[in-house]
N, C-alpha and C positions, 0 to 999 in steps of 0.2 A: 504494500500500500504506500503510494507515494506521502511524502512529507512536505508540505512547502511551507515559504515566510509569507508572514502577515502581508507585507505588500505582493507578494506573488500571487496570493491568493485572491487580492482586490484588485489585480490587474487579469486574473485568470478570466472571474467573475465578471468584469467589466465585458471581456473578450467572449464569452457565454452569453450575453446579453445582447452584443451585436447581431450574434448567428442568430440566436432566437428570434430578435427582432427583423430580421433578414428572412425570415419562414411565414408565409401568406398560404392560407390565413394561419395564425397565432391558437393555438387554442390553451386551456389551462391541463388538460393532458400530458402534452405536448408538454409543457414548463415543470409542470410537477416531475415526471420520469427525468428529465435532465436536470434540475436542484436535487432530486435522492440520490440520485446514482453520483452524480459530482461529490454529495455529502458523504456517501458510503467509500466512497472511493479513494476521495482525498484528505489530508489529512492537516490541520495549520499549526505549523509549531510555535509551542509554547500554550494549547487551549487544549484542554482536556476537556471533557460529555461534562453534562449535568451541569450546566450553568456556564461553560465558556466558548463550547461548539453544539448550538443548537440548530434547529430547523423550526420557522416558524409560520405556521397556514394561519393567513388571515383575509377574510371577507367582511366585507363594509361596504358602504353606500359614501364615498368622499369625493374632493373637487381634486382630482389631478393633477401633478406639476404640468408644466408646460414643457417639459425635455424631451430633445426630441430623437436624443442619442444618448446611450449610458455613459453616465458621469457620476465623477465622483465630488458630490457635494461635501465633504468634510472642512473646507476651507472658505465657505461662501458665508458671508457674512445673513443674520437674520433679516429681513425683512427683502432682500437680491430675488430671491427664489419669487417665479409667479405660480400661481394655481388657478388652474380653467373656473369658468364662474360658476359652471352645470356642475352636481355631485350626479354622477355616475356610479352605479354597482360592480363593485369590482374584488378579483381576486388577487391576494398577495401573497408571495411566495420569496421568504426569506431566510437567510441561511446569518444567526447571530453570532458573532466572534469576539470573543475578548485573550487577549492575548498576556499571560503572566510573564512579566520580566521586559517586555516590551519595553519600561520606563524603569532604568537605575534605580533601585531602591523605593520600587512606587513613586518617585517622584521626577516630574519634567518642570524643569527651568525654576529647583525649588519652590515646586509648588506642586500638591500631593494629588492623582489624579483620582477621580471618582469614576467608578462601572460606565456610568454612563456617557463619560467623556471618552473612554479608552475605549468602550467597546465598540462595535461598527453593524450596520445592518444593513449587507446586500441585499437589497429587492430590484424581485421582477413584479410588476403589479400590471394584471389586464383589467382593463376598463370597460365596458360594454353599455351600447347605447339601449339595449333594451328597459322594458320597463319592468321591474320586481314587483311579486306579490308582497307583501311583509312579511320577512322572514328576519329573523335576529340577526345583527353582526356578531359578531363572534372571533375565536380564536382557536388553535391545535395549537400544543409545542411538541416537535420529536424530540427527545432531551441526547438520545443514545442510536448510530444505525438498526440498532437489534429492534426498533422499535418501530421502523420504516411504516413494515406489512401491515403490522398492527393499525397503529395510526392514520394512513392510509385511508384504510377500510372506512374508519371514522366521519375522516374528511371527506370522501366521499358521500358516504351518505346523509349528510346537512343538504338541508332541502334548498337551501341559497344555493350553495353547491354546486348540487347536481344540476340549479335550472342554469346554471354557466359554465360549467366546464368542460363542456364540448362544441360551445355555443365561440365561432373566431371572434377573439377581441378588434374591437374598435381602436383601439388605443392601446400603447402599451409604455409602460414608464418604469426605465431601470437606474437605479440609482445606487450609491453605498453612501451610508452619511451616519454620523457617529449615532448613540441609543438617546443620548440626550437633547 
């Protein structure tokens, strides 16, 4: 199982996000089988399962950034970023990484970093112009690969879910930008 570094692995993902976004139409099939197998497969050093190499399914009803290539927003200052005006029903598909040792002694430029500043949250997010019955937003986390199948199963069958995940995105917005 390969090994790679924190930025190898944001530049892997970036380069995962092209192709996908390169694929007409997009479905969330399609995105999920290549986020698990990437996940199972590859491995980021310095983050260990259970709270530093997660995987995380999320569906919601939100206003999409306006990006129109994967990028990595970790350097963009608050208020830069735009977001479309319509909230769209959308599925997100992200792989959480926090990486131990990353920062000398926990801390960068003396000054002690918090989870949520170090950690990073690659997503692929599909957006779709259809209209939902109401169905709850929600969330999965896979904490572990062993737990791929299992959880899967799950996310599939949520009824938001299923009425989008075979359904090609409209839109699609890939990003890595810290947790915080």
């Amino acid at each position: 199982m390969p090994t790679v570094d924190f930025e190898t692995s944001i530049s892997d993902f970036l380069e995962l996000g092209r192709r996908l976004q390169s694929i007409k139409p997009l479905t969330g099939v399609i995105v999920l089988e290549e986020l698990t197998q990437w996940y199972r497969d590859v491995r980021v050093e310095g983050a260990s399962f259970e709270m530093d190499d997660m995987l995380l399914l999320q569906w919601y009803e939100d206003k999409p950034l306006t990006l129109s290539e994967p990028t990595d927003i970790r350097g963009i200052q608050d208020g830069v970023l735009e977001y479309s005006e319509t909230e769209l029903p959308s599925l997100d598909f992200v792989r959480q990484v926090f990486v131990h040792g990353q920062y000398e002694d926990g801390e960068f430029e003396g000054e002690e970093i918090e989870f949520d500043d170090g950690a990073v949250q690659m997503s692929i997010a599909l957006y779709y112009e259809q209209a939902m019955v109401e169905y709850p937003s929600s969330y999965l986390w896979i904490e572990t690969p062993g737990e791929i199948g299992e959880k899967k199963s799950a996310y599939l069958a949520t009824p938001f879910v299923a009425a989008l995940i075979n359904a090609p995105a409209s839109k699609v917005v890939v990003h890595v930008g810290h947790c915080g």
